[in-house]
C-alpha positions as CSV (number, residue, x, y, z in Angstrom):
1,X,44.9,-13.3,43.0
2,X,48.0,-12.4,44.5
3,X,50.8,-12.5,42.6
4,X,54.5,-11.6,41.3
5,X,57.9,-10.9,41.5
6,X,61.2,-11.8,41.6
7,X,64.4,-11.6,39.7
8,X,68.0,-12.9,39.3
9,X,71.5,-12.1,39.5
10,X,74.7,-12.7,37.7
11,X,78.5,-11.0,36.5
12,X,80.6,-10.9,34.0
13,X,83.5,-8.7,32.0
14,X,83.2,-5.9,30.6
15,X,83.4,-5.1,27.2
16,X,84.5,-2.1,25.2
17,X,82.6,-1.8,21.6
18,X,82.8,0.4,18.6
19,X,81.1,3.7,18.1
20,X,78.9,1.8,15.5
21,X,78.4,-1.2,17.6
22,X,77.3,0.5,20.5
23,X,74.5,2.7,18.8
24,X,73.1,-1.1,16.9
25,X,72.9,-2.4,20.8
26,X,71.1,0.6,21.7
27,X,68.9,0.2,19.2
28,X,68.3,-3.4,19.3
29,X,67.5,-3.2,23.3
30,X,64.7,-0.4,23.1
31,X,63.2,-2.4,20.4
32,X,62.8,-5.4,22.5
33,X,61.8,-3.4,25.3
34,X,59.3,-1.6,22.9
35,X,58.2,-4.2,21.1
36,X,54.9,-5.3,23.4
37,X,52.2,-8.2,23.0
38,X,51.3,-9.8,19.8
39,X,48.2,-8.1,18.3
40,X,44.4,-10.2,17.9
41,X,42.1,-11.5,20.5
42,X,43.2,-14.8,22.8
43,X,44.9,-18.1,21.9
44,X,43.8,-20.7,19.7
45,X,41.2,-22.7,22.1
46,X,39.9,-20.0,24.4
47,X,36.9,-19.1,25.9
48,X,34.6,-17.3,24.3
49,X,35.7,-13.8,25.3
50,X,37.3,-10.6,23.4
51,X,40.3,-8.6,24.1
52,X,40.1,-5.0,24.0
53,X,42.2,-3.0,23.3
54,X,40.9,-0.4,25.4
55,X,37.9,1.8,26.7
56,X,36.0,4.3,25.2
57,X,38.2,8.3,26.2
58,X,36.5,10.3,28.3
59,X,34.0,12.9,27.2
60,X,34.5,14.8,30.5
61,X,35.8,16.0,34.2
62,X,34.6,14.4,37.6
63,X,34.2,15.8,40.7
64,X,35.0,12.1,41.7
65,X,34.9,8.6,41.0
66,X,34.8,5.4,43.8
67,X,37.6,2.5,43.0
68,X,36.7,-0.9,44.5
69,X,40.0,-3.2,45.8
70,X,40.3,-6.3,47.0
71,X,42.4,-5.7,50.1
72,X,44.0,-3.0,51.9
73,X,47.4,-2.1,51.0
74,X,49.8,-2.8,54.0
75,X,52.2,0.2,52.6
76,X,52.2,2.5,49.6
77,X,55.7,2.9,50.3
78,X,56.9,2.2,46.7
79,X,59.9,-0.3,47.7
80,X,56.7,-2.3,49.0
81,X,55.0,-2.5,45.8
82,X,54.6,-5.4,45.3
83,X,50.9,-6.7,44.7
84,X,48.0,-5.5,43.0
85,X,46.1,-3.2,45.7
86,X,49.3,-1.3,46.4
87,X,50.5,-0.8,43.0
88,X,46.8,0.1,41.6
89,X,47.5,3.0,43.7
90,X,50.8,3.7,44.0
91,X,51.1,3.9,40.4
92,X,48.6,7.4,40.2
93,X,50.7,9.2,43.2
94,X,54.6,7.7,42.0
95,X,56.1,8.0,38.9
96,X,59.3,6.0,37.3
97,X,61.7,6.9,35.7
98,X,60.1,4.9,32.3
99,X,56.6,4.1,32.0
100,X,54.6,1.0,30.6
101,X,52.0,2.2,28.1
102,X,48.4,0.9,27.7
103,X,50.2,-1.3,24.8
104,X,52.3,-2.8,27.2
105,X,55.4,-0.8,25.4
106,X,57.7,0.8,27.2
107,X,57.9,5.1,26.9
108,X,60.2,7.6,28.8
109,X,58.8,8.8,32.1
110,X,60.3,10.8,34.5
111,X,62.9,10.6,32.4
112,X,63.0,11.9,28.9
113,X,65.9,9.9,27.4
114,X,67.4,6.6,28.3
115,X,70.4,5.8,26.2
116,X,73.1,3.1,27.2
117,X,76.5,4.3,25.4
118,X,78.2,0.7,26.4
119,X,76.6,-2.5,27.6
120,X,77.3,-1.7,31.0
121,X,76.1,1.7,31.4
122,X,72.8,3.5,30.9
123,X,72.0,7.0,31.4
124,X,69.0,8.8,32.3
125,X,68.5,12.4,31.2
126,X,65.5,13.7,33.1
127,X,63.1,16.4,32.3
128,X,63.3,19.5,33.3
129,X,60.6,21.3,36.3
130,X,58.6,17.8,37.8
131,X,57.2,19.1,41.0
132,X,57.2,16.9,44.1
133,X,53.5,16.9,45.6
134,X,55.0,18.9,48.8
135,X,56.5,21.5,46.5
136,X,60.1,20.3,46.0
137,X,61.3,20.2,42.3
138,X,63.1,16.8,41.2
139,X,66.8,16.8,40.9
140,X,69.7,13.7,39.9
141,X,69.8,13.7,43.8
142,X,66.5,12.0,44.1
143,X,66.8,9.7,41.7
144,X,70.0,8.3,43.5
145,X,68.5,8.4,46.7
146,X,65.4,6.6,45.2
147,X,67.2,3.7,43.5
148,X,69.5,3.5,46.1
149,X,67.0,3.0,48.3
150,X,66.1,-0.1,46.1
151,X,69.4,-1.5,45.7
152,X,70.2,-1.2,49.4
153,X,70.2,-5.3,50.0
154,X,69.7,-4.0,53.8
155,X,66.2,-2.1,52.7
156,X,64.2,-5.1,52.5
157,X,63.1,-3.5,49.2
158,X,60.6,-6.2,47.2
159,X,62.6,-5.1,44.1
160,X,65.9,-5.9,45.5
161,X,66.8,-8.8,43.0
162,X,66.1,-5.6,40.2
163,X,69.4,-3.8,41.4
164,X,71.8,-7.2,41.2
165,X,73.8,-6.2,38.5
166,X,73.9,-2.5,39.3
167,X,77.6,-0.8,40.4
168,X,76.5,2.2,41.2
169,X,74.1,4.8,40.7
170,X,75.7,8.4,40.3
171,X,74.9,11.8,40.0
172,X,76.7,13.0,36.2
173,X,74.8,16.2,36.1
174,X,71.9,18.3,37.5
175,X,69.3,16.3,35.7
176,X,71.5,13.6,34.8
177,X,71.6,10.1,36.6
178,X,73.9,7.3,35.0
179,X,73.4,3.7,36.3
180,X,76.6,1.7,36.0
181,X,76.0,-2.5,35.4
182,X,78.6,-4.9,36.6
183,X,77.7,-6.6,33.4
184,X,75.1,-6.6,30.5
185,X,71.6,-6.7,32.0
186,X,68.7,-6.9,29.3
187,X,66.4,-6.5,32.2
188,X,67.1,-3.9,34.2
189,X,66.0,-0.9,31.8
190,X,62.9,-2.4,31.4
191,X,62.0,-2.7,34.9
192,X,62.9,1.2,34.9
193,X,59.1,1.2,33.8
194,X,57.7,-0.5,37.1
195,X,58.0,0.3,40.3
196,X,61.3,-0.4,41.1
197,X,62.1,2.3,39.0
198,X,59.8,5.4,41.2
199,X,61.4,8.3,42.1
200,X,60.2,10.2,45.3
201,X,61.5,12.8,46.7
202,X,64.5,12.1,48.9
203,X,63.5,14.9,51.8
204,X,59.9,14.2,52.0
205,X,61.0,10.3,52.6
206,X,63.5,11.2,55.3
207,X,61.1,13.5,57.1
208,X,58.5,10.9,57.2
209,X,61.0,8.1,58.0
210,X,59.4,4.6,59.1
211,X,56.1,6.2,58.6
212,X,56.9,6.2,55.3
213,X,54.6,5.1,53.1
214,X,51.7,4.3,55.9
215,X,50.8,8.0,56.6
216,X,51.1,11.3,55.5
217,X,52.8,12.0,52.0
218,X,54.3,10.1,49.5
219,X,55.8,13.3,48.0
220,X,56.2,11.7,44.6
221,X,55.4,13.3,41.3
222,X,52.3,11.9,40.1
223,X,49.0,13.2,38.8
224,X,47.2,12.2,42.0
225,X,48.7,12.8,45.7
226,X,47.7,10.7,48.4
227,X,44.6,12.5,50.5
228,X,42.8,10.7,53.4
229,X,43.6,7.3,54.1
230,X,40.8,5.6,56.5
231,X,42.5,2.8,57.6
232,X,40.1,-0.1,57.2
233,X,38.0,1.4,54.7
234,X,39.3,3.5,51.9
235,X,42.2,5.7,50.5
236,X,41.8,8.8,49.1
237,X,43.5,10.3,46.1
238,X,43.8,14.0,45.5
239,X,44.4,15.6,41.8
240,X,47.7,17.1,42.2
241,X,47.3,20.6,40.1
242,X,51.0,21.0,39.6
243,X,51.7,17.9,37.9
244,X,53.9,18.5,34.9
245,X,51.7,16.1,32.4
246,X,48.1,16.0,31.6
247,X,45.7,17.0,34.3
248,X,43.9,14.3,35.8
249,X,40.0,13.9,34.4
250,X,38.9,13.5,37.7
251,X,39.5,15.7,41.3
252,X,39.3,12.7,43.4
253,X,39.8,8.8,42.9
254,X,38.6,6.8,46.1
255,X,39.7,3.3,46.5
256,X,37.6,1.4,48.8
257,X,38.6,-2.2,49.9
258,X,36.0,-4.8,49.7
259,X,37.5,-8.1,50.5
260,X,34.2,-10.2,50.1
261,X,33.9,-11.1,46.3
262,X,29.9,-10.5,46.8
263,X,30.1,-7.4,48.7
264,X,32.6,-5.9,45.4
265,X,30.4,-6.8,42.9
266,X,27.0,-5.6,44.5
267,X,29.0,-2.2,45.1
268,X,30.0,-2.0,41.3
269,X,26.3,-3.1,40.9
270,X,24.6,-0.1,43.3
271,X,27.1,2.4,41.8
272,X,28.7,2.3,45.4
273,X,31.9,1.8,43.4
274,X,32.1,2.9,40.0
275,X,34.4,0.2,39.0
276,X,36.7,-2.1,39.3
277,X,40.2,-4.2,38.1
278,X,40.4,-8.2,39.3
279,X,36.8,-8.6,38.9
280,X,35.6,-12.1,41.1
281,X,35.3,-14.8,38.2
282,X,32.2,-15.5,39.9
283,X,30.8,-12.2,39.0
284,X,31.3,-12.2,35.4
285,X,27.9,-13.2,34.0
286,X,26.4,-11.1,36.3
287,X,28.0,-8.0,35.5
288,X,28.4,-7.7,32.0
289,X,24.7,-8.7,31.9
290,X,23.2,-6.4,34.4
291,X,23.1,-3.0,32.3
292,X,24.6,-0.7,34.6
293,X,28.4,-0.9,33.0
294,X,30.6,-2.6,30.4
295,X,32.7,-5.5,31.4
296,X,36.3,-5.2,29.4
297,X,39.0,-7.8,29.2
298,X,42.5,-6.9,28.2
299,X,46.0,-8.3,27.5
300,X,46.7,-9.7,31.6
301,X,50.3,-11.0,31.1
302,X,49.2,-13.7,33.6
303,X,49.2,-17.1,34.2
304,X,47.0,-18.8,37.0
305,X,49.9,-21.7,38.4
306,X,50.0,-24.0,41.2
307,X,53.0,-23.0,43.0
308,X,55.5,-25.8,44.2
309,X,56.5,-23.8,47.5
310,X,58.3,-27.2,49.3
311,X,60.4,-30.6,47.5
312,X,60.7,-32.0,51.2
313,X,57.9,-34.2,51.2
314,X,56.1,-35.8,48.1
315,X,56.7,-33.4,45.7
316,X,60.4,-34.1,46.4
317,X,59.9,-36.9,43.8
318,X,59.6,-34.7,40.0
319,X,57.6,-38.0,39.0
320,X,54.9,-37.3,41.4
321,X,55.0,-33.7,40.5
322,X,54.2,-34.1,36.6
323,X,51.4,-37.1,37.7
324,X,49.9,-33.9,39.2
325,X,50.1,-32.0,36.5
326,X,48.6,-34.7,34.6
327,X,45.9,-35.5,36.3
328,X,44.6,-31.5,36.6
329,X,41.5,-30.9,34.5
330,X,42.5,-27.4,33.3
331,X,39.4,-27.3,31.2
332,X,37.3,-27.7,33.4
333,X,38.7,-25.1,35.8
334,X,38.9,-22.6,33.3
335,X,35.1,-23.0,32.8
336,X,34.4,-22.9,36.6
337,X,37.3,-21.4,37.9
338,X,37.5,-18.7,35.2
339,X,34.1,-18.3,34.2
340,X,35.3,-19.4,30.9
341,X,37.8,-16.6,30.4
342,X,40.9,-18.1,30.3
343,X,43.3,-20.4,28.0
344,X,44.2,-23.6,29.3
345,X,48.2,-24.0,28.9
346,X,50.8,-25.8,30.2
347,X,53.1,-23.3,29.9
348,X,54.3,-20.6,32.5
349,X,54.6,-17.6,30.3
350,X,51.8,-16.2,28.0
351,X,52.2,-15.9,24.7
352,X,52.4,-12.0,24.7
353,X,55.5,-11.8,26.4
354,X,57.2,-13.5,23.6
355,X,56.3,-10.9,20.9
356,X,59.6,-10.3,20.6
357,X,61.2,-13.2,19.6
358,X,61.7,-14.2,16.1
359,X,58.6,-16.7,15.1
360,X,60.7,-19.8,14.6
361,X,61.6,-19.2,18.6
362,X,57.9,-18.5,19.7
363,X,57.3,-21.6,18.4
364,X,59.9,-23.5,19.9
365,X,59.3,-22.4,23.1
366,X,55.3,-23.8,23.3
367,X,55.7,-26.5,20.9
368,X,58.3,-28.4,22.9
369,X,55.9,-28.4,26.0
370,X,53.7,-31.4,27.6
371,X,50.3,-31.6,26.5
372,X,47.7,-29.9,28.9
373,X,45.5,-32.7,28.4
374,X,44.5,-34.5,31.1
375,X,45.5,-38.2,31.5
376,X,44.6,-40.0,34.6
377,X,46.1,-43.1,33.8
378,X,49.6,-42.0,32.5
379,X,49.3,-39.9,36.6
380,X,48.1,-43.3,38.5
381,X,51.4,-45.0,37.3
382,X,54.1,-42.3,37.8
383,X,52.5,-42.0,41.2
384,X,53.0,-46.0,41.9
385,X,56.3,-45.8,40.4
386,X,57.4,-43.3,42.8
387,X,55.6,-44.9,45.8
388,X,53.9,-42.0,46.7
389,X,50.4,-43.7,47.1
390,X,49.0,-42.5,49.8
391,X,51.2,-39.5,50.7
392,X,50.3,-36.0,51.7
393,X,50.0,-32.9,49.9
394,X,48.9,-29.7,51.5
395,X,47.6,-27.4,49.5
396,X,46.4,-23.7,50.4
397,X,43.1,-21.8,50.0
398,X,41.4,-18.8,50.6
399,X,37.6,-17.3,50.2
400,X,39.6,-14.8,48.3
401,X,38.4,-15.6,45.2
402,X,36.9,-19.2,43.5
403,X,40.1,-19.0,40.6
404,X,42.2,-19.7,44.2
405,X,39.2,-21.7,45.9
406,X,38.0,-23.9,43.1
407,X,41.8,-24.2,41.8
408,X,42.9,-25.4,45.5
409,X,39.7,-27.8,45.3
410,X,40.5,-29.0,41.6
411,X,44.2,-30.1,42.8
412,X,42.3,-31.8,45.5
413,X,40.1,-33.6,43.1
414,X,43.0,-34.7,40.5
415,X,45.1,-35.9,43.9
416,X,42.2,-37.7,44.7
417,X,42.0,-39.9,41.3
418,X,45.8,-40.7,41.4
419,X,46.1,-41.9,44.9
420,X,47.7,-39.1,46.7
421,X,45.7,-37.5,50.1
422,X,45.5,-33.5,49.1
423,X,44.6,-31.7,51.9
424,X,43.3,-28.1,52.1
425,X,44.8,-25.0,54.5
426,X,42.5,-22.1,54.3
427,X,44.1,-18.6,54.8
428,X,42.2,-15.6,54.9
429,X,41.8,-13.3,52.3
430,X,44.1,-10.3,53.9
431,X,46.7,-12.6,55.0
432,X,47.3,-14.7,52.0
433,X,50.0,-12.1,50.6
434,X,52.0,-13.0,53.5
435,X,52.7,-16.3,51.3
436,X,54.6,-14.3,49.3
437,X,56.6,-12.6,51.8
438,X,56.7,-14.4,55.3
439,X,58.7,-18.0,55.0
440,X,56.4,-18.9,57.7
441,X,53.1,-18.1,56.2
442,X,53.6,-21.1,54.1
443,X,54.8,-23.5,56.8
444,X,53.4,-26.6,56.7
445,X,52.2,-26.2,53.0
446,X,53.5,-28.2,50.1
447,X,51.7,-25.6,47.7
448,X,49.3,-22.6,46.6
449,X,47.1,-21.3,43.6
450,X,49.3,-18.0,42.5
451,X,48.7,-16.2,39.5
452,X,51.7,-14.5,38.4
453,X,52.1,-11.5,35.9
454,X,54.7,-10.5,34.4
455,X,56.1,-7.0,35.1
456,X,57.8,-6.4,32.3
457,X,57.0,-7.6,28.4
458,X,59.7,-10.5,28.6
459,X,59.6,-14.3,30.1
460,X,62.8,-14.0,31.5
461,X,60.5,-12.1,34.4
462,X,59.2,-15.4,35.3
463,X,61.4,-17.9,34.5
464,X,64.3,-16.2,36.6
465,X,62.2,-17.4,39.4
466,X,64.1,-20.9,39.3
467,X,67.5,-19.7,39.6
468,X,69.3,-20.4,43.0
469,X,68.2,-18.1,45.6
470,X,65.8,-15.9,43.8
471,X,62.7,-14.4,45.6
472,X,59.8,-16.9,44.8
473,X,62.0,-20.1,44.8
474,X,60.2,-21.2,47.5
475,X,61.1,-24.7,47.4
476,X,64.5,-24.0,46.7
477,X,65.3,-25.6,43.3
478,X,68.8,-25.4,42.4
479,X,70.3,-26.2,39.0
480,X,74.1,-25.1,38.0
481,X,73.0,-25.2,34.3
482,X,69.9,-23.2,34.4
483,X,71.5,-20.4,36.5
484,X,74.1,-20.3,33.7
485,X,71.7,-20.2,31.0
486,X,69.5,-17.8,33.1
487,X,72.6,-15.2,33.6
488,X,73.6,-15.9,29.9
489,X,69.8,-14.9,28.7
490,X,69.4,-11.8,31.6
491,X,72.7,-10.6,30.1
492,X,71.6,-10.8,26.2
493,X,70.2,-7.2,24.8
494,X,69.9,-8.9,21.6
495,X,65.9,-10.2,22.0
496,X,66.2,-13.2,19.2
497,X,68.9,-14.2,21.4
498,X,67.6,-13.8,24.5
499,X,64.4,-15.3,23.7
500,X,66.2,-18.7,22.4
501,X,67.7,-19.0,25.6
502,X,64.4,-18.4,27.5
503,X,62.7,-20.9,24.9
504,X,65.2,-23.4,26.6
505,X,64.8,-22.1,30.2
506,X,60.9,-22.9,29.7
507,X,61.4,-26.2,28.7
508,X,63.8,-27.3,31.5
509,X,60.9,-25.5,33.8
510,X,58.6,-27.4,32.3
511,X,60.2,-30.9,32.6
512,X,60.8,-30.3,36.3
513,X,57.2,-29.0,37.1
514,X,58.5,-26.2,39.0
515,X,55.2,-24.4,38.9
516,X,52.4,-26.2,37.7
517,X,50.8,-23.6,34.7
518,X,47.0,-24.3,34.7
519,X,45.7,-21.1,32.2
520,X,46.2,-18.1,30.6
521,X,44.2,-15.2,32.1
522,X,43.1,-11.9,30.8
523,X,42.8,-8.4,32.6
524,X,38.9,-7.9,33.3
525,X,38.2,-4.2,34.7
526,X,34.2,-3.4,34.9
527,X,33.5,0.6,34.4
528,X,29.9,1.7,34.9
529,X,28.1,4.1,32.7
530,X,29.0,7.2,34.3
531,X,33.1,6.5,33.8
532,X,35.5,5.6,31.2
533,X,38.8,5.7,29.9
534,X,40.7,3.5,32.1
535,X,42.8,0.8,30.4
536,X,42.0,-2.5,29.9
537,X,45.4,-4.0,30.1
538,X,47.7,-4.6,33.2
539,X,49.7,-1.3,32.3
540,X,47.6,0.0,35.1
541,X,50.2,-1.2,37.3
542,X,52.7,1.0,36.4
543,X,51.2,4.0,34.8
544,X,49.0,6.6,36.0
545,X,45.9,5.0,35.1
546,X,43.3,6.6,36.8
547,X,44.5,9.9,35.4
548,X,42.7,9.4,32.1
549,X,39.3,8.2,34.1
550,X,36.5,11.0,33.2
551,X,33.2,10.9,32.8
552,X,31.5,9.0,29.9
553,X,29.6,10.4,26.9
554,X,25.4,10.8,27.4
């Protein structure tokens, strides 16, 4: 289950434009970002299962309603945010600047107006009144103290990569912020919408200083502010009564973390927790068979991979790499791993986030893929070409879920047919974020089961984790001519444009088995009968979700 992030960095000149030019760019760049996914159910040779759209809206108010998490969130500070269990949260109690919708399109937030009068500049006109949960109202200042705190290469910020092509970030009026680019960047307003884009106020995170984020307030704007946190059990979330939007449905939301798959579902069962997003695979029969709730899947923007975190030992060879990739039964672990819901692919990005390139590029960019059939034979003799019979792979794996246990045991099994010794590391559930993060949490592994989602409605989220130095190179692949392609597509507003360039990014990806993409995998989020209205798509990330929980009709 972990997960994400990362992203590029580039420059170029700047370029002046007409009047008229200038508004078509604008244009042209908040259609892309407001495009979202394709429409329909999954892709052609699924599982059996059916996207929702959403859930049924609330008839009603709560007193209070009891979240189930996988894991403890080591911060809620929103430069930390990172991972699911921190932004499930974070996303109720800090609001951006933008917001992701339910429909995975992208709507103003804390700002009411994002315009970019030249490709290098964009300004952010922000509304009028928000209220900081300890009373403050929000000004330009805090959004320049927020960002800043995200661009700050020094701030160990998780969103860092974000802010690569930003200048600077100035105060041009009371509610005014304008964000100057040292060149084009077709990414950077969309990831307004996540968290890298949160605005908090900038003297409620001085007061609390390192204690930022682990106690007290977050003094953000959202409809929740953060109530008790029982460290080791729960975090409590407080309906914030001055919140400039629409009133949270519910007083309280109660996220409790239950890191044992069993113990999560038998609390959804019991009514212990209410509900629940990343639902174990495992559990997937059982629940939406058990009467007491609805299981929903929704557009996920994830793809279970294989991540390639070291090229010093076997997988050095790119032959040995693809014989992997070969040999995996994908089938087969979408039916066990998956439970069934899930596409088998062998491509990194799902199809959604390509909804808005032009169909002739869509196409392009699955067609010129390998097949995701298995083919044991074609893997045996790439493996004796390379001499790699024999060698050792390490793989990790953790009782944090099966799609990571049975994936990890799967690798094992296709190593196994092809001649190379896969061996198994087992991390613990709460520590296996730390792959993500800590270069020596994944010492002595050659690679892990990751599923990564995309934060914004775009590939180029993913695939500019292969350029030079970005965040989840792990294994440090470096390639002149995709980092100029990369900067060339991260630079493009146009999204037919863009998306040609990504189309080619994927297929040079592909052809080196950076990752290794395994399937496509859907949201799932399980409500019980006395809630509803939480989305079923992985907006919940980065918009207030749990705001439009209430209770459900009688």
């Amino acid at each position: 289950m972990p997960r994400s992030l990362t992203r590029p960095a580039a420059r170029t000149a700047v370029a002046s434009r007409t009047a008229a030019a200038l508004t078509a760019l604008a244009a042209v760049s908040l259609a892309a970002a407001c495009s979202g996914p394709p429409k329909g159910g999954p892709a052609p040779g699924s599982a059996a299962f059916q996207l929702s759209a959403g859930t049924p809206a609330a008839a009603g108010e709560l007193d209070s309603f009891t979240w189930a998490l996988y894991a403890e969130p080591p911060t809620l500070d929103y430069v930390s945010a990172f991972d699911y269990p921190q932004n499930t949260i974070v996303s109720n109690v800090c609001e951006s600047l933008m917001r992701w919708t339910p429909q995975l399109t992208m709507a103003p937030g804390l700002a009411e107006k994002a315009t970019n009068p030249d490709p290098n500049t964009w300004v952010y006109d922000l509304r009028a009144g928000v209220k900081f949960h300890d009373g403050g109202v929000m000004t330009a200042d805090d959004v320049v103290f927020s960002l800043g705190r995200q661009a700050d290469p020094e701030g160990g910020s998780a969103w860092n990569s974000d802010f690569a092509n930003v200048e600077a970030i100035t105060k041009t009026g009371p509610l005014q912020v304008t964000v100057k680019l040292k060149q084009p960047d077709a990414q950077f307003p969309q990831y307004m919408a996540t968290a890298a884009g949160v605005v908090a106020s900038k003297a409620g995170v001085e007061k609390a200083g390192k204690d930022y984020g682990t106690s007290g307030s977050l003094d953000c704007t959202g409809p929740f502010k953060l109530g008790t946190w029982n460290k080791g059990q729960s975090i409590e979330l407080q309906r914030f009564d001055g919140y400039w939007g629409t009133r949270a449905k519910s007083a309280k939301a109660v996220f409790t973390f239950l890191t044992d798959p069993s113990a999560r579902t038998n609390a959804m069962l019991s009514g212990e927790a209410d509900g629940g997003y990343l639902i174990p695979t495992e559990s997937y029969d059982r629940l939406s068979r058990s009467g007491a709730g609805t299981l929903y899947f929704g557009e996920g923007l994830s793809t279970v991979n294989v991540n390639v975190t070291s090229m010093k030992g076997a997988l050095g060879d790119v032959r040995v790499r693809r014989a992997l990739s070969m040999a995996l039964d994908r089938r087969g672990f979408v039916k066990a791993g998956l439970a069934g819901a899930g596409t088998a692919t062998n491509s990194l990005t799902t199809r959604a986030v390509w909804a808005a390139a032009p169909e002739d590029v869509r196409k392009a960019a699955f067609d010129a893929l390998p097949s995701p059939e298995q083919d044991i034979e074609q893997a045996k003799a790439l493996i004796k070409e390379a001499g790699a019979t024999g060698k050792t792979v390490t793989i990790a794996t953790s009782a944090i879920g099966q799609d990571v246990s049975l994936l990890a045991t799967a690798v094992q099994a296709a190593g196994s047919r092809i001649g190379l010794d896969v061996r198994l590391k087992t991390i613990a559930p709460n520590a296996f974020t730390a792959l993500f993060t800590d270069p020596q949490a994944r010492e002595g592994l050659d690679m892990f089961p990751e599923t990564y989602y995309d934060s914004i409605t775009d590939p180029m989220d993913l695939l500019s984790n292969f350029q030079t130095g970005a965040f989840q190179n792990y294994a440090g692949y470096s390639d002149a001519a995709y980092d100029e392609l990369a900067t060339k597509a991260r630079a493009e507003y146009d999204p037919a444009r863009r998306m040609a360039a990504a189309a080619q990014l994927q297929k040079k990806a592909a052809d080196e088995v950076l990752w290794i993409p395994v399937a496509e995998w859907p949201t799932a989020v399980f409500l019980n009968k006395r809630i509803t209205g939480a989305p079923t798509t992985i907006s919940y990330l980065y918009s207030p979700w749990a705001a439009d929980v209430g209770a459900a009709a009688r």
